[in-house]
GUDO-197845 format. One line per field, with one value per residue (C-alpha): residue number from 1; x, y, z. Coordinates in nm, 4 decimals, padded with zeros to 6 digits, m for minus. Example, Ala and Ser with C-alpha at 12.3 -4.5 7.8 and 13.67 -1.06 7.14 Angstrom:
! residues 2
domi = c(1, 2)
X = c(01.2300, 01.3670)
Y = c(m00.4500, m00.1060)
Z = c(00.7800, 00.7140)
This chain:
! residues 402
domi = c(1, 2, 3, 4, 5, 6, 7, 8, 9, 10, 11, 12, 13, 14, 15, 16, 17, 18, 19, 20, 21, 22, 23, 24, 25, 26, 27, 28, 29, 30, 31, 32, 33, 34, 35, 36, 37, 38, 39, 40, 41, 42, 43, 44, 45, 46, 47, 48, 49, 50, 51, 52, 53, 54, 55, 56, 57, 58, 59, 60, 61, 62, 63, 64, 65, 66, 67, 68, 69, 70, 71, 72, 73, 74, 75, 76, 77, 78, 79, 80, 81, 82, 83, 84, 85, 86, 87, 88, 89, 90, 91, 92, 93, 94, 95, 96, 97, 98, 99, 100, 101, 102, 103, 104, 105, 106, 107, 108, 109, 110, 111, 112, 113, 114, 115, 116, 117, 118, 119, 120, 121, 122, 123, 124, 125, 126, 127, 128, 129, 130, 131, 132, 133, 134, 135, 136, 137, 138, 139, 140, 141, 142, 143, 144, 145, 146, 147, 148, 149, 150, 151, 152, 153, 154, 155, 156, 157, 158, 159, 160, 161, 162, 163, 164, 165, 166, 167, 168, 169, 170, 171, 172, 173, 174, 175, 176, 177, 178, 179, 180, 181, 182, 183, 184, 185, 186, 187, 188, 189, 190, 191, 192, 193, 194, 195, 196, 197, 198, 199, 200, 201, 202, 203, 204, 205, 206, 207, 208, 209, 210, 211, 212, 213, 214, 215, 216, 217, 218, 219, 220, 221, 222, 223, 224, 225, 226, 227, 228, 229, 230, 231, 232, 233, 234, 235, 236, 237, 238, 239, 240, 241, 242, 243, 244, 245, 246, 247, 248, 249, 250, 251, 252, 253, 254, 255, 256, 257, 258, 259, 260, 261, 262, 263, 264, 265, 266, 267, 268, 269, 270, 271, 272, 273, 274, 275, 276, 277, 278, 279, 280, 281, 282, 283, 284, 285, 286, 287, 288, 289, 290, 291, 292, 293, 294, 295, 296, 297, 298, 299, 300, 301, 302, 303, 304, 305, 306, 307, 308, 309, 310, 311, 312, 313, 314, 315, 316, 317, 318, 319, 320, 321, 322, 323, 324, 325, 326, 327, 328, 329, 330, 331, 332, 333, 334, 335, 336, 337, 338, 339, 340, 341, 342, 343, 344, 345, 346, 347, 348, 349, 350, 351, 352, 353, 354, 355, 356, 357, 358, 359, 360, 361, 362, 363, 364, 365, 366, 367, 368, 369, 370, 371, 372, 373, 374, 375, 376, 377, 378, 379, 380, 381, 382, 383, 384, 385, 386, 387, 388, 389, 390, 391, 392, 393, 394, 395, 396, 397, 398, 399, 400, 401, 402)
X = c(m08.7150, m08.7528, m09.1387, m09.1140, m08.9165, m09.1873, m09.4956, m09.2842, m09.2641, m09.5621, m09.5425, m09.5750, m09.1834, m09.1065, m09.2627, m09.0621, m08.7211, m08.7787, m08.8311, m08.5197, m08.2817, m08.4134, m08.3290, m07.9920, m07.9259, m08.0726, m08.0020, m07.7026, m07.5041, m07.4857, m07.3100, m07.0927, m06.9689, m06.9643, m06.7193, m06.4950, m06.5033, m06.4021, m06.1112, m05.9432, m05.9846, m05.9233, m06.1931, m05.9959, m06.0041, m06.4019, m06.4609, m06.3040, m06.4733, m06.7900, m06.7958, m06.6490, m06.9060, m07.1799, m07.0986, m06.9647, m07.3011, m07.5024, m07.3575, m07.3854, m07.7353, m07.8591, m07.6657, m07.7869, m08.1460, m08.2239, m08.0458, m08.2066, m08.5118, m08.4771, m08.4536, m08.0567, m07.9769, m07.5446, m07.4596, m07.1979, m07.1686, m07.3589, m07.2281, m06.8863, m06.8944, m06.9566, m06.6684, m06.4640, m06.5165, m06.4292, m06.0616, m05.9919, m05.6657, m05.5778, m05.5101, m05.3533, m05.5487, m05.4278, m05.3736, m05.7502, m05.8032, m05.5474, m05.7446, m06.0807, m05.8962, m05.7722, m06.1833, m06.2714, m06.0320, m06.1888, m06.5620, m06.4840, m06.3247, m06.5695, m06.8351, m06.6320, m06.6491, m07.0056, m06.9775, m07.2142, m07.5009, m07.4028, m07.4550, m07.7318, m07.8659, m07.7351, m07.9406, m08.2966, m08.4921, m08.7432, m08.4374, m08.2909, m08.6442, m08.6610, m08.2910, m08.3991, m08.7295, m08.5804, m08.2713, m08.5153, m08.7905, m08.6040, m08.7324, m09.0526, m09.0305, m08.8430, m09.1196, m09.4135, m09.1629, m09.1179, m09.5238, m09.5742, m09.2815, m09.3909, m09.7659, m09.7980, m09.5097, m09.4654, m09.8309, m09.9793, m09.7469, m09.8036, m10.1921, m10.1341, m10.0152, m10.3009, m10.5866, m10.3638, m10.4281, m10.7773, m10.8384, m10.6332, m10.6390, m10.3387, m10.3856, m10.3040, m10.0314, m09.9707, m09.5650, m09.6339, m09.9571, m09.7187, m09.4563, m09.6539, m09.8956, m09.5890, m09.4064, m09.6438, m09.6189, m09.2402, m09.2852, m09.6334, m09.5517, m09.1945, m08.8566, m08.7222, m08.4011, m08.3431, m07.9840, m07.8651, m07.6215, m07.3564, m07.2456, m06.8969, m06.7348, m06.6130, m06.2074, m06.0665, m05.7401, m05.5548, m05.4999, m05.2434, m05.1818, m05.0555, m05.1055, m05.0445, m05.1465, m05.3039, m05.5075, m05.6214, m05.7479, m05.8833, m06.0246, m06.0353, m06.2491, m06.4849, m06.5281, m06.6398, m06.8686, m07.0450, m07.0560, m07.1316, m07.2648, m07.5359, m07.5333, m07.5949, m07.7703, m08.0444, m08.0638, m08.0780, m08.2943, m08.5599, m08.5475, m08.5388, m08.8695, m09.0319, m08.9800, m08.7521, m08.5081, m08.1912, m07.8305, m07.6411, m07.3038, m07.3015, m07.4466, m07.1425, m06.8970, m07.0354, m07.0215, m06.6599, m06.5498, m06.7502, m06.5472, m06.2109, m06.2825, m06.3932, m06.0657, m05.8969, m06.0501, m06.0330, m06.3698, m06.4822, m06.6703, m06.9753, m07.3005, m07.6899, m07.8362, m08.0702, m08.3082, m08.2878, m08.4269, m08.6870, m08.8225, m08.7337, m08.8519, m09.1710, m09.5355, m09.5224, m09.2902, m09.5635, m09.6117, m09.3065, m09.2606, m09.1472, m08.9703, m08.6922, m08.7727, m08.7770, m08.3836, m08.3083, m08.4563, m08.3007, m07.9292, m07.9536, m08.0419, m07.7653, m07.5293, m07.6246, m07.4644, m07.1746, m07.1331, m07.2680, m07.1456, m07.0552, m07.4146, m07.5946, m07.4019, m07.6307, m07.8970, m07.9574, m08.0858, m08.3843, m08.5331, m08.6489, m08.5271, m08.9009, m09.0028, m08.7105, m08.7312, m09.1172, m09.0979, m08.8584, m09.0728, m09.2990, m09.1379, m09.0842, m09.4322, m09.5376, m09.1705, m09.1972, m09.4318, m09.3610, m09.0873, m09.2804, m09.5028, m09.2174, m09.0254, m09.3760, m09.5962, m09.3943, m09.2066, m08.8734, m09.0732, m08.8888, m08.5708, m08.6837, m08.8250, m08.4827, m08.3024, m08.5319, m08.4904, m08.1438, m08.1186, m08.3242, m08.1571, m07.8645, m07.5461, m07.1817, m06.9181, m06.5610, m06.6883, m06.9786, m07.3598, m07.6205, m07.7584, m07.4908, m07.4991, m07.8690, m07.8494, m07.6150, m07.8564, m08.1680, m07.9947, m07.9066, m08.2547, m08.3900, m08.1535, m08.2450, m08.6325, m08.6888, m08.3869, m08.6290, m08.7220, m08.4114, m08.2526, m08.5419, m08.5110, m08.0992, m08.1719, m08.3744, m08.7623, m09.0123, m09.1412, m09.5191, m09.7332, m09.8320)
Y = c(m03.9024, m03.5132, m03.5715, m03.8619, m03.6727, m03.3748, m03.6000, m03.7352, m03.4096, m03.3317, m03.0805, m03.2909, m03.4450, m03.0351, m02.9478, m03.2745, m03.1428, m02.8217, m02.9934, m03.1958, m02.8580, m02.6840, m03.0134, m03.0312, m02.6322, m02.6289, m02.9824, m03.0743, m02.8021, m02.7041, m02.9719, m02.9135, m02.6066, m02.7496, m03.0241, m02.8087, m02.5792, m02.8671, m02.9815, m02.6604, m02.5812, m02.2713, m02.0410, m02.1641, m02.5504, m02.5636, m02.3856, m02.5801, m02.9355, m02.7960, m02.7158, m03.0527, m03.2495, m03.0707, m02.9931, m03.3508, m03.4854, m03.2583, m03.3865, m03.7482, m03.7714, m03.5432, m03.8073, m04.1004, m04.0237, m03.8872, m04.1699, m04.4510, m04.2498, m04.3285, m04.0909, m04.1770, m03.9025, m03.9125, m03.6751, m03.7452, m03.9650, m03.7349, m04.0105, m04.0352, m03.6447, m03.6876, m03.9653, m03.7009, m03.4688, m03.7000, m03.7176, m03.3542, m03.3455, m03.7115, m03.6930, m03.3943, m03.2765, m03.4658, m03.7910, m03.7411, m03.6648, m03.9490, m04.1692, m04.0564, m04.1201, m04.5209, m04.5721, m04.4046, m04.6707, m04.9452, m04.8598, m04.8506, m05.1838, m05.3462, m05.1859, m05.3246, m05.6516, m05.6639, m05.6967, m05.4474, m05.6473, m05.9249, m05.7056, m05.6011, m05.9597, m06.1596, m05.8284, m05.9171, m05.5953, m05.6126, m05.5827, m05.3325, m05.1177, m05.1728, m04.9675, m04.7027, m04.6621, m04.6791, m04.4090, m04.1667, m04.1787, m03.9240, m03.6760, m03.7472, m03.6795, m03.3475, m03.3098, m03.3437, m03.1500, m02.8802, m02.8487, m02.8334, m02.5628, m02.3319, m02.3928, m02.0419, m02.1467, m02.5436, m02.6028, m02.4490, m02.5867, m02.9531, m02.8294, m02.7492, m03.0767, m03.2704, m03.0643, m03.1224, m03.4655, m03.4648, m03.3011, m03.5842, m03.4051, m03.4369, m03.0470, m03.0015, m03.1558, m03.1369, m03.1073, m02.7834, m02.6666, m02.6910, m02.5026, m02.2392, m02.1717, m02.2552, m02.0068, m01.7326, m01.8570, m01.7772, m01.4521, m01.3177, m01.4987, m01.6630, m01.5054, m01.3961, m01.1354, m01.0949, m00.9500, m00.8084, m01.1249, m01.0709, m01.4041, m01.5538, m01.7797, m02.0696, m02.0518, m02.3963, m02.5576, m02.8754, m03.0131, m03.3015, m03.6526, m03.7855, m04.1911, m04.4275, m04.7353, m04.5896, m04.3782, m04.6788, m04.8613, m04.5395, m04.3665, m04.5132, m04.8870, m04.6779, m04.4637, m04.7892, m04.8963, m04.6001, m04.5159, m04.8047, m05.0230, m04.7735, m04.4931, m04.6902, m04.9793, m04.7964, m04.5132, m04.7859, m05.0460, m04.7813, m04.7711, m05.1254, m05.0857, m04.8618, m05.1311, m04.9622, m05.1953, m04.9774, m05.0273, m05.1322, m05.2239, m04.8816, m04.6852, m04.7901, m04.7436, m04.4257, m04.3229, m04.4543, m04.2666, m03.9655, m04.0393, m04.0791, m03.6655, m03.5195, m03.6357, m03.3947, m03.1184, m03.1712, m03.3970, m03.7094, m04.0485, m03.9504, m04.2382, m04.2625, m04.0152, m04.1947, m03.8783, m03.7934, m04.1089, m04.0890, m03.7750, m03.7847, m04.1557, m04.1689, m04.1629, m03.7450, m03.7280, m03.8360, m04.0869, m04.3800, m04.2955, m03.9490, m03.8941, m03.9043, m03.5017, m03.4228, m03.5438, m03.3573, m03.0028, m03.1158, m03.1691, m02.8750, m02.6383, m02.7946, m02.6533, m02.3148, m02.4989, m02.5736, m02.1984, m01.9873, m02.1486, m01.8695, m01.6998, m01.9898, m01.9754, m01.6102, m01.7481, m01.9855, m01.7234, m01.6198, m01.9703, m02.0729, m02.4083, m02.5352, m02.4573, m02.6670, m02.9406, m02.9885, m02.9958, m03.2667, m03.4615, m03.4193, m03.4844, m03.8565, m03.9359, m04.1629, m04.3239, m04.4041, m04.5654, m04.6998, m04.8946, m05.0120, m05.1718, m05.3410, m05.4283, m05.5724, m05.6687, m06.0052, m06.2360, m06.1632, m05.8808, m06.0091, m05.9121, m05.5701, m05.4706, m05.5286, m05.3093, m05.0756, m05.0278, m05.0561, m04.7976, m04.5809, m04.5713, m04.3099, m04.4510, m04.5756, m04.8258, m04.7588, m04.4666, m04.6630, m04.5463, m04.7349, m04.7954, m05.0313, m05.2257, m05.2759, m05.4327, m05.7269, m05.7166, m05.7543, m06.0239, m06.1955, m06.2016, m06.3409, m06.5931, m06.6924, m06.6653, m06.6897, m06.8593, m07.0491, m06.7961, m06.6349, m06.9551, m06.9198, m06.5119, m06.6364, m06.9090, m06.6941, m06.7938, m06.4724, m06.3910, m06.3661, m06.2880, m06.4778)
Z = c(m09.8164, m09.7587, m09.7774, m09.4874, m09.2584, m09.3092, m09.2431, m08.8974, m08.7999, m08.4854, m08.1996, m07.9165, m08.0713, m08.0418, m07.6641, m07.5883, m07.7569, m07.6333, m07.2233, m07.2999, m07.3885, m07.0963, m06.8662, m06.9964, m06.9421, m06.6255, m06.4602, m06.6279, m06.6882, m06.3702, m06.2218, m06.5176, m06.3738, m06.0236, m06.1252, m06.3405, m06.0139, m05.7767, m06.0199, m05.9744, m06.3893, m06.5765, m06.7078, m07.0651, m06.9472, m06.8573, m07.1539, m07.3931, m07.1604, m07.1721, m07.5703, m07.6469, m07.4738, m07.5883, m07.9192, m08.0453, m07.8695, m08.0715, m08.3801, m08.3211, m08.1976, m08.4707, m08.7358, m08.5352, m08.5105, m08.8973, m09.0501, m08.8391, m08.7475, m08.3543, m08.0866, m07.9586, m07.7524, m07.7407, m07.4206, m07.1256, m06.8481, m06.5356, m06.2816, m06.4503, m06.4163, m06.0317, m06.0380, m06.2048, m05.8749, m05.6146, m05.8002, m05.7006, m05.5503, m05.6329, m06.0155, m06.1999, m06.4548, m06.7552, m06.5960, m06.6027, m06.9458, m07.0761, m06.8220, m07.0455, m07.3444, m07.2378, m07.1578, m07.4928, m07.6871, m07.4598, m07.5249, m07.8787, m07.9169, m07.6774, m07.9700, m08.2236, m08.1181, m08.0682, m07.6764, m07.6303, m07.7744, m07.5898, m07.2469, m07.3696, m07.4427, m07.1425, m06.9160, m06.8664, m06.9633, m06.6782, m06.4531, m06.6197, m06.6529, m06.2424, m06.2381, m06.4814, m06.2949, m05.9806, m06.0791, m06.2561, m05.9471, m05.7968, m06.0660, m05.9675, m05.6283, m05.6562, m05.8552, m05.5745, m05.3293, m05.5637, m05.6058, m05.2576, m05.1657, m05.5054, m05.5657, m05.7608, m06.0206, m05.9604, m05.8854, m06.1730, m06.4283, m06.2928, m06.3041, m06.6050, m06.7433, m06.5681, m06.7813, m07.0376, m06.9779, m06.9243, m07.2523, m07.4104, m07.7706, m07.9940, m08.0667, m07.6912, m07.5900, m07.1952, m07.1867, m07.4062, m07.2067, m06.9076, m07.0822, m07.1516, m06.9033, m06.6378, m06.8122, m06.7890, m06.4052, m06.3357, m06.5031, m06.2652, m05.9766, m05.9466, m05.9032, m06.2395, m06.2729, m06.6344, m06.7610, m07.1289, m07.2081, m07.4492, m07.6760, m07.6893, m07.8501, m07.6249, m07.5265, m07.6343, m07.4966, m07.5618, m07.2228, m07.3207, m07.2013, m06.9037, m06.8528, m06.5728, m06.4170, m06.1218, m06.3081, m06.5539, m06.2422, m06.0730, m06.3460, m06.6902, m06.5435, m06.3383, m06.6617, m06.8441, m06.6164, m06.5520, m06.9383, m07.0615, m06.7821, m06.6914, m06.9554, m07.2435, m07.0496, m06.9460, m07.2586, m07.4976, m07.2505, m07.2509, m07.6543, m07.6844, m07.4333, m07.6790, m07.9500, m08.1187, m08.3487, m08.2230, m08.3618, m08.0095, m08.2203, m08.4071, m08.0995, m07.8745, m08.1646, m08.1916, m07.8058, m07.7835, m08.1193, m07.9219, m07.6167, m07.7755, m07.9556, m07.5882, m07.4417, m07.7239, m07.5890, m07.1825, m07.2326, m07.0719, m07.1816, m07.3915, m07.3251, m07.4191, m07.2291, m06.9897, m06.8742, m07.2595, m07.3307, m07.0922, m07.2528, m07.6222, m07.6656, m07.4512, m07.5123, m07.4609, m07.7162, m07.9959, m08.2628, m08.2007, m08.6154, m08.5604, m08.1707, m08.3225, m08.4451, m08.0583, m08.0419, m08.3263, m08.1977, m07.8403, m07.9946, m08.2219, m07.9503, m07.7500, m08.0141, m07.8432, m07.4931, m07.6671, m07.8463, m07.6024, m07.2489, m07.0405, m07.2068, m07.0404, m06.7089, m06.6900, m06.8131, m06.5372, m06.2510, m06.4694, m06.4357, m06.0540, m05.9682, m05.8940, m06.2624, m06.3780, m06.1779, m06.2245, m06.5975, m06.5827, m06.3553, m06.5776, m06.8804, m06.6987, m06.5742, m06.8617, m06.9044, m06.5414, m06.6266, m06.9392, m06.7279, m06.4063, m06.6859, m06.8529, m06.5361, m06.3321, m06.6368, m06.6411, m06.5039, m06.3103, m06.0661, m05.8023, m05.9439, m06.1029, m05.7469, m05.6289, m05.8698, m05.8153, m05.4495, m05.4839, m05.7449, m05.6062, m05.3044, m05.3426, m05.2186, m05.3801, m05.3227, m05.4405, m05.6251, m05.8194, m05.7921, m05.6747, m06.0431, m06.1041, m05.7805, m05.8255, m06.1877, m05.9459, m05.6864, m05.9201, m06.1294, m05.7544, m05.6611, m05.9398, m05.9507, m05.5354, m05.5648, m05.9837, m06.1399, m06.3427, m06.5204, m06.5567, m06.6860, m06.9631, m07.0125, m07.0755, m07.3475, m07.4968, m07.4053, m07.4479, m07.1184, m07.0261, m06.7726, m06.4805)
């Protein structure tokens, strides 16, 4: 077994890790902070919601991935999170958390009883591949803008990753090329103001309970959707994508048992980790055999998030924003594609070019994002133009091409 894990182990699963820990300090932690600002918490209460999160994440995607040898990346709901900030004012703090807790015990009893597969089965994949493409598409872009306004820092690391390309040797892989020579970028050329950071232990606080019917409605079924209708729909459509043969039952036991702990701690609803997919279980990330190493180095460095969260908060002024945001564009070039393949190379295009414009337009009704909407939309339009072949995708046909 020890040998096995050894001979799965390859660098490009480590420059892919390695992207995936820098997008979750840099992109996602962020808006952490922002959200635990907005609420009005406590240096003690962000603390302990930020360590929870991150820490119990950590855990399960590390246990996840070694024993089934997929790359399941376990993180937090990022549109729940934004949810979570629109509540300021409207929901004391641990109506919130009990509200967490009430969609923790649902997610984990809707994995119980298998429902999960059955979403998972009753949504066409090339559907759901147009919503992941379309919700991730954004990276890209930011990408290209973020090239043209830096071309000394963002430039050359996106050149970078192109002759990385061109070489096309295993020995060179062009996430890490990009790292590096990127990296040497930011420090001749980009905006860099390095500080002596001192490490801390994390404050934790129990926040307590507080439950109620509007908050239920409010919070907690908003919670669900967004965790489970869209986290895990389009983390563990882009697996099933890959071909990977991934536990959905266990997966959304684990994320509701996941869910269930945060609350303890201040937390909210943990999901699949859709970017985190993207990058830890794409072609970049290396043989399909062994990406599950690159969740494994991304989840243990996150342990650092979860230990050292006011040492990050520092850290993230030494990185420019262009740097950042190009590497994760980059990190989602060939899962981009990946899905346009899966959503077009079929039938039901007319419906995955639907939830793809829908998702990718950024917008939200009664507090739900656009990713969820478009899943309806895409599922509406193939039923008006292609219901024949969504009739067959629902009894169970395989789909070819045209």
């Amino acid at each position: 077994m020890e040998k096995q894990f050894l001979r799965d182990f390859n660098m490009a699963a480590v420059w892919a890790g390695l992207t995936t820990f820098v997008w979750y300090a840099f992109g996602a932690l962020p808006l952490h902070l922002e959200v635990a600002g907005r609420l009005g918490l406590s240096s003690a209460e962000a603390s302990s919601w930020i360590f929870v999160v991150w820490f119990s994440g950590a855990i399960t995607s590390i246990a996840l991935s070694l024993y089934y040898r997929i790359p399941i990346p376990i993180t937090w709901t990022i549109p729940g999170l934004i949810y979570l900030g629109t509540l300021s004012g409207q929901f004391t703090f641990p109506e919130i958390v009990g509200a967490n807790l009430m969609a923790g015990i649902a997610i984990l009893f809707l994995g119980m009883f298998g429902i999960g597969e059955k979403i998972m089965a009753w949504l066409p994949l090339p559907i759901v591949m147009g919503m992941f493409g379309g919700s991730i598409l954004v990276y890209v872009t930011r990408m290209v803008a973020a090239s043209v306004e830096d071309v000394l820092v963002a430039g050359v690391t996106l050149a970078s990753y192109l002759i990385g390309r061109f070489i096309a040797s295993p020995r060179v892989p062009p996430m890490g090329l990009a790292v590096i020579i990127g990296g040497i970028a930011v420090f001749a050329f980009g905006e860099t103001s390095p500080e002596v950071v001192s490490w801390s232990l994390p404050e934790l606080t129990f926040p307590g309970f507080s439950f109620t019917l509007s908050s239920f409605i409010a919070v907690s079924l908003p919670m669900i959707i967004l965790a489970m209708g869209l986290g895990n729909v389009q983390g563990l459509g882009f697996l099933l994508s890959q071909e990977y043969r991934v536990p959905i039952k266990v997966v959304t036991i684990a994320t509701g048992l996941n869910s269930m702990v945060n609350t303890l701690l201040g937390g909210h609803p943990a999901t699949v980790a859709r970017t985190g997919a993207a990058i830890l279980a794409g072609p970049d990330a290396g043989p399909k055999e062994g990406r599950y190493w690159a969740n494994v180095i991304a989840a243990t460095l996150t342990i650092s998030i979860a230990l050292g969260a006011g040492t990050l908060i520092s850290l993230l002024a030494v990185l420019p924003r262009t740097f950042v945001v190009t590497l994760a564009g980059l990190a989602i070039l060939s899962s981009l594609q990946s899905a346009f393949e899966t959503a077009f190379g079929g039938k039901l295009r007319f419906g995955a070019l639907a939830a793809l414009a829908v998702a990718a337009t950024p917008f939200s009704v009664f507090g739900i994002t656009s990713a969820f909407w478009s899943i309806l939309a895409g599922i509406a339009a193939s039923f008006m133009a292609e219901r024949k072949d969504l009739f067959a995708y629902w009894s169970g046909q395989k789909q070819t091409s045209d």
